[in-house]
N, C-alpha and C positions, 0 to 999 in steps of 0.2 A: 844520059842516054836518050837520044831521039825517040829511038823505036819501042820502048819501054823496058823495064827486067827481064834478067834472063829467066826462063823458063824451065833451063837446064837443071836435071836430075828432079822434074816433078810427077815422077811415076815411086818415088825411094820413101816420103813419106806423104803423111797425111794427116790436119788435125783433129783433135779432139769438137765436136760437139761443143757449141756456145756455152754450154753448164752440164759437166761433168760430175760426178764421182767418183775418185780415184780410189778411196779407200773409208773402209766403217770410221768415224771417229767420232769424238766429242768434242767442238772445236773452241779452242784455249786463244785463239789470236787469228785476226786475220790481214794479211798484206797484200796491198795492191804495186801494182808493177807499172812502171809507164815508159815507152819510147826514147829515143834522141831527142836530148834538151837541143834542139841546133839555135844559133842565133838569127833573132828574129828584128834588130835590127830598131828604127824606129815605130816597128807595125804596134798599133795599136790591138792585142793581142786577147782575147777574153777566153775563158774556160767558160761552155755550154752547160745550161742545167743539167741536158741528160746523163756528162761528163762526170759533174760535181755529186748526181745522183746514184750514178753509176760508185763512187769512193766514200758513197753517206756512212758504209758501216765498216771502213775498215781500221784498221789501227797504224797500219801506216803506208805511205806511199814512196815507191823509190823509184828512182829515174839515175839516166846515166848523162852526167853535164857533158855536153860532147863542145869543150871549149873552154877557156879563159878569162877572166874578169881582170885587165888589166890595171895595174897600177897607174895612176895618171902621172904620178910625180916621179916615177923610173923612166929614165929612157928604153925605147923598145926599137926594133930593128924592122921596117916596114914587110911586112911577110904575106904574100898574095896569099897562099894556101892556108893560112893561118885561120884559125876559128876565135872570133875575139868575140865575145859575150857582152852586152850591155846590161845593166842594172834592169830594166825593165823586165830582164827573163826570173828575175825575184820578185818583182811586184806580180808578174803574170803565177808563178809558185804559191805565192799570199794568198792564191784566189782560192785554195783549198783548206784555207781558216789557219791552220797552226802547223810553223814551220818544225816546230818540235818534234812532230811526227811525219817529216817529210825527210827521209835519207837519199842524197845524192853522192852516187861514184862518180870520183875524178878520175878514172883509170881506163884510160882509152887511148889512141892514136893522135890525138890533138892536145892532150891537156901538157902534155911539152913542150910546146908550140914556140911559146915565147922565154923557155927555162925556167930554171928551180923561184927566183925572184918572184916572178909572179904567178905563178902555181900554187907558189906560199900566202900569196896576196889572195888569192884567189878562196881558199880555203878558209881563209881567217875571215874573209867578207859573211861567207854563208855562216861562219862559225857565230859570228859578230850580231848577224841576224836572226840567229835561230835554230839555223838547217843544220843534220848532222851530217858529217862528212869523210867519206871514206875512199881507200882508192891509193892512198898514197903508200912509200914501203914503211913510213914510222905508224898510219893507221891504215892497215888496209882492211881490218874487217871491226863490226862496232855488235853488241852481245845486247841483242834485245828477251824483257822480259820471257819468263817461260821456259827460258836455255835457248834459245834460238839464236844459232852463229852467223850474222850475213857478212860474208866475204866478196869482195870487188877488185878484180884483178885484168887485165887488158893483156891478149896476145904480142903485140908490140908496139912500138911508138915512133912518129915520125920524125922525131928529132931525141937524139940523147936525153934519157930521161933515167936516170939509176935513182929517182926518186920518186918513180912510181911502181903500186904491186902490177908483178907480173904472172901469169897463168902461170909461168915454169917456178913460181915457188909457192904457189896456191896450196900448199900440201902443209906448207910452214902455220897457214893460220888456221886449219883445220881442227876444228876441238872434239876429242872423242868424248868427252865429259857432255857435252852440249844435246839437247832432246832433237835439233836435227840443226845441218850444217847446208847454207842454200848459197849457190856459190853464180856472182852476176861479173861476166866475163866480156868482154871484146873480144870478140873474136869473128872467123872467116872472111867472104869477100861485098865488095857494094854489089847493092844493083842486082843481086841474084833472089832469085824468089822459093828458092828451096837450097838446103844445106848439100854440101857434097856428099861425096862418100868418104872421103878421109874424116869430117866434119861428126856424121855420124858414128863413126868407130872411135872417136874420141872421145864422144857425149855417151855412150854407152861407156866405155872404160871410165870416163869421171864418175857416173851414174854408179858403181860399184861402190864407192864410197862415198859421192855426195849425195846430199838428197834431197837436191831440186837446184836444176840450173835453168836463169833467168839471162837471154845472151841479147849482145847490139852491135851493131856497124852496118848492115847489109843497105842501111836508109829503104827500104820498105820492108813491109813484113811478111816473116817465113812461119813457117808451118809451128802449133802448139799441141805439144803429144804429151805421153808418156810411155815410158819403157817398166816392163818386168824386172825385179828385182827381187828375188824369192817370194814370200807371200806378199810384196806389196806393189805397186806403181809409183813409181818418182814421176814429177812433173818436168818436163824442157821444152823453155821456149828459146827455139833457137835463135831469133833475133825478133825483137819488137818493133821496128822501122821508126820511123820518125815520130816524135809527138809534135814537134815544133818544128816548125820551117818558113823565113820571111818570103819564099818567090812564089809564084803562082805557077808550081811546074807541077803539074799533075803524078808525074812518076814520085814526086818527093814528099809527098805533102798526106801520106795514108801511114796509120803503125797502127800497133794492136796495144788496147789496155787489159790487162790479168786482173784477178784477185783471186788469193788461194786460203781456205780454209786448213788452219793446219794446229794438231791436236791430237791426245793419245789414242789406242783402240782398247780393247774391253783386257788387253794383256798388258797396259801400259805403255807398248813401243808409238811411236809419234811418229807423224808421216801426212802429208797432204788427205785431204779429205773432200771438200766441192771445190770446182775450180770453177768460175768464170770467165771470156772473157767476150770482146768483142771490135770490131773495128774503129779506127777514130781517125778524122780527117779532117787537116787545118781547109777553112771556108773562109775566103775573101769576100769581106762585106762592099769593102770601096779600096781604089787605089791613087796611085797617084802620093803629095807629100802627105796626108790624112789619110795613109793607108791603114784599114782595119779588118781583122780579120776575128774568126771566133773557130774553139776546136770541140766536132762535135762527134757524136757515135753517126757510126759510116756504115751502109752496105758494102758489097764485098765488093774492093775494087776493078775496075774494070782496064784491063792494061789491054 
């Protein structure tokens, strides 16, 4: 979009404060959240100190793969709209020390792009390297220490894809046994800078039973609140916009990075506790075929 993001429905919410308190706790683990992995092609791509400072104390980092890592030795069917991933969006991942605690959902609008073949290929890479992986309908949520359930499911898909989780059975991996259930969805539209109204009557209905949703697709970033839920506050971030982007388009190139304290209260129920977050913006160092760029914490974008 030329003219920038839509603006449409930005009177419906509003975020929280760069560091919050949602609620009393004593915090047991903390996760950091990050934007659209989009591919970045051959850019020579760095994570910023502030960035790497910003995720120094968390325990794990999840990002939503928005794309592919194809097979080389499958044939593949030449695809304009297609999101194809380069190896280098894992060397750029590495820059956060250990892949073990870095979870990436495959569960979005593109990761069917090229079918089940290399979807499978694709999983098995990060699997191969380190990174855990979720997203799919054989795993679509992975049980980190503490009881903590993270579920990864996508509104829909641009090409047939019965092998990815979907938000309309999001319910299926839901653990009531679990100290909380944080559920990272795809969903709504691009290009919009606040969530609709259908949008939010569906994050308040999830919100009854999840208890914190981390959302993506919109490619820039929407509004990070929380909603009432009897005595507590659940966290939603409606979409986190990009982390990664190889063009120098200013509309594409801003998201938001989270980290959420999350841990019991003095009665034992579990529930977010400080939340941080802040702006991040891929920065072009030099272009051309030695293009390089670095991603770093951003003032608030200027559309």
């Amino acid at each position: 979009m030329m003219i920038g993001p839509s603006k449409k429905y930005e009177n419906l919410t509003t975020s929280l404060p760069y560091l919050s308190c949602l609620n009393p706790i004593e915090p047991q683990l903390r996760i950091g959240f990050i934007g659209d992995l989009m591919r970045i092609g051959n850019t020579d791509m760095q994570l910023g100190d502030d960035v790497r400072a910003f995720f120094e104390d968390v325990d794990y980092i999840v990002g939503n793969l928005e794309g592919v890592l194809v097979d080389p030795d499958h044939p593949t069917r030449p695809f304009s709209t297609g999101e194809r991933l380069s190896e280098s969006m894992l060397g750029l991942l590495k820059q956060f020390n250990d892949p073990s605690r870095i979870i990436l959902s495959c569960a979005n609008n593109h990761a069917g792009d090229y079918g089940q073949h290399h979807f499978d290929h694709t999983c098995k890479m990060l699997q191969d390297e380190g990174f855990l992986c979720i997203g799919s309908s054989d795993q679509p949520a992975i049980e980190l220490e503490n009881g903590i359930n993270l579920v990864a499911c996508t509104q829909w898909s641009n090409q047939p894809a019965s092998f990815l989780s979907f938000l309309s059975e999001a319910d299926a991996s839901y653990n009531p046994d679990a100290h909380m259930n944080v559920l990272v969805l795809h969903w709504g539209y691009q290009m919009q800078l606040y969530p609709s109204p259908h949008q939010i009557i569906t994050a308040r209905d999830l919100l009854k039973k999840w208890d914190m949703l981390i959302g993506h697709h919109s490619h820039c970033p929407q509004p990070i609140t929380s909603y009432s839920a009897g005595h507590y506050q659940k966290l939603i971030a409606y979409s986190l916009g990009n982390f990664t982007y190889r063009r120098d388009r200013n509309n594409y190139r801003y998201g938001c990075i989270v980290k959420a304290e999350l841990g019991p209260d003095l009665y034992g129920q579990w529930s977010t506790g400080t939340c941080q977050w802040a702006y991040s913006r891929v920065n072009f160092l030099s272009r051309g075929r030695n293009k390089r760029a670095e991603i770093r914490l951003s003032d608030l974008p200027r559309w």
